[in-house]
N, C-alpha and C positions, 0 to 999 in steps of 0.2 A: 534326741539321743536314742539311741537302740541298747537297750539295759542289756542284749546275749549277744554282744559284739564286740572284742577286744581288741587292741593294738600291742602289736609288738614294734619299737623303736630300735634300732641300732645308733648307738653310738658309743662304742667302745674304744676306737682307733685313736692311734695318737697324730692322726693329722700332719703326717712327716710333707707330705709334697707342699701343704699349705705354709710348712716353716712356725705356726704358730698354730697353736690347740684352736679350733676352730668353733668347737660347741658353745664357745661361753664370749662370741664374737658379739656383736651390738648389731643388731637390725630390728627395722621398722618399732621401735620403742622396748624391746626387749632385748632378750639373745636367740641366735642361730636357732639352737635345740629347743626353747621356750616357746617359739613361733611355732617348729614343727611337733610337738605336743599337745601344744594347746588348741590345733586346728585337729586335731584328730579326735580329742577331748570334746567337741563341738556334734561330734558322731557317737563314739564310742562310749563304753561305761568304765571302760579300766585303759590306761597304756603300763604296757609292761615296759619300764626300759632298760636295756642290755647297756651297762657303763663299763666300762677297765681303765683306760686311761686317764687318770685323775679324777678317778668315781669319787674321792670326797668332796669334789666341789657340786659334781652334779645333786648326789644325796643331800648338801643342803640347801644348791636351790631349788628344792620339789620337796623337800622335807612335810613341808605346811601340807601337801595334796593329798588328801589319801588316797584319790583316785589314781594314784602312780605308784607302781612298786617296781623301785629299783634292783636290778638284780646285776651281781656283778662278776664277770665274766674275767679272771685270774689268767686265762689262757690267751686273750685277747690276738696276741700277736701270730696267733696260729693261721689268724685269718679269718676273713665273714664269717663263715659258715659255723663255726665255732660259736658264734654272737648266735646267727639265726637257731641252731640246735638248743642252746642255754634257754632262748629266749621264748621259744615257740614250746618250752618242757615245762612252763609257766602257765597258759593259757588254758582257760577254764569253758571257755566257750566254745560251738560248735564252729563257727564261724570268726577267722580274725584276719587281720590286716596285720601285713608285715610293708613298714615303713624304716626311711633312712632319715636318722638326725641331721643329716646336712643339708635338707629340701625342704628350707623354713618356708616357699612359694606353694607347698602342694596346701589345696583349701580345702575347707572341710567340706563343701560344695561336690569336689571328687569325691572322697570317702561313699556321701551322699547318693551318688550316681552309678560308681560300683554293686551296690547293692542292691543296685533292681536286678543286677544279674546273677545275683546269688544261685547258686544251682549246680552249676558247675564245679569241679574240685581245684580250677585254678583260674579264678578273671582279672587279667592282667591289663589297665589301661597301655593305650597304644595312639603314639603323635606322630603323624605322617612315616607311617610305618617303624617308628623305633619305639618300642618295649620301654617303660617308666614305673614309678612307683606311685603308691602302694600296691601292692596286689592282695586278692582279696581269699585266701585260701579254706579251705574245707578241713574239718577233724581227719580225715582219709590223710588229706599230706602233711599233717602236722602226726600222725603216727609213722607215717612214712619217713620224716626228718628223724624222727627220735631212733629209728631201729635201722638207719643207716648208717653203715662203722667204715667204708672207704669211701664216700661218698668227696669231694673236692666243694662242690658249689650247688646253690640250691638249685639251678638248673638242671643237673642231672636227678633230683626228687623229681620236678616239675617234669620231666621226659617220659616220667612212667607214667603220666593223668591227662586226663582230656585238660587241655588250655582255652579258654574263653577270650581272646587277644578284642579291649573295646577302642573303637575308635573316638576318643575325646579332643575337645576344640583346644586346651592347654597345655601350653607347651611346658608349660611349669612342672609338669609330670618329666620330664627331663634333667632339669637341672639342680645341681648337687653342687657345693662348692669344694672345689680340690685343690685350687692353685690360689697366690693369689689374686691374682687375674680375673678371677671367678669372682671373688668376693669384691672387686671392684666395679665390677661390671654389675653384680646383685643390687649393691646399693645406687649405682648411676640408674639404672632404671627403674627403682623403688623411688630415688626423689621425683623424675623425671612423672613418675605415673601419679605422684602425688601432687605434683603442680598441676596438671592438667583440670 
């Protein structure tokens, strides 16, 4: 674990495309948002997580963590970045990962691997050319998040800093679950990988 390394988690949204609240879904022996916590938790010494939509369930299943401080984002519907500013105004470290609750596949493995690149103000893993999560960001754009007032998307933060784009073998840095479609497909191949 790296004791000056934090996470921020999103998951605030109320998971309209999915038709059914998403974070609190059953995969690989736990839930959705419990997978991608606790793989981050594997790295980091705190995950900050950004909740809104039915933030009382999340706050009591992490209740017991101390290493989790839930912070709850009343605006939620404004959109991400709303989530990432909340979230990233929390973060006590010089250096943190901003991750999404729906990417219970990202391992702690990545976390791990981002950070030899540390240096840069923004290293973003990168699977055959498409851009994935976490990214691993610098105090520089976590005050540049906070002091942005028209700002749409954290993309336009990340447009003013050099970008470290890594090429990684995982394509799990991609996938989020949105439909659900997704989540059937998550779990067909999470049995499938586990028979083998």
């Amino acid at each position: 674990m790296e004791p000056n390394i934090e996470a921020v988690i999103l998951a605030a949204g109320a998971s309209r495309r999915m038709g059914e609240w998403k974070m609190t879904l059953p995969f690989a022996g736990r839930t959705i948002i419990e997978n991608s916590v606790y793989q981050a938790l594997e790295v980091c010494s705190r995950v900050i997580l950004v909740a809104g939509y039915r933030c009382r369930e999340l706050r009591k299943l992490f209740a017991a963590d101390k290493r989790i401080d839930l912070i709850i984002n009343s605006d939620y519907e404004r959109g991400m970045f709303s989530s990432v500013k909340l979230g990233t105004g929390a973060v006590s470290s010089e250096w943190f990962f901003l991750g999404l609750g729906d990417m219970p596949l990202v391992r702690a493995d990545i976390y791990r691997f981002l950070l030899k690149f540390k240096g840069t103000d923004a290293v973003i893993p990168r699977y055959m050319g498409k851009k994935g999560h976490p990214l691993l960001l610098s105090s520089r754009v976590k005050e540049a998040i906070l002091n942005y007032e028209k700002v749409n998307t954290l993309r336009d933060v990340l447009a003013d800093f050099p970008n470290l784009l890594i090429p990684v073998a995982a394509k799990n840095i991609l996938i989020d679950i949105d439909n659900p479609e997704d989540y059937k497909t998550l779990l067909h191949n999470n049995r499938a990988e586990a028979d083998r």
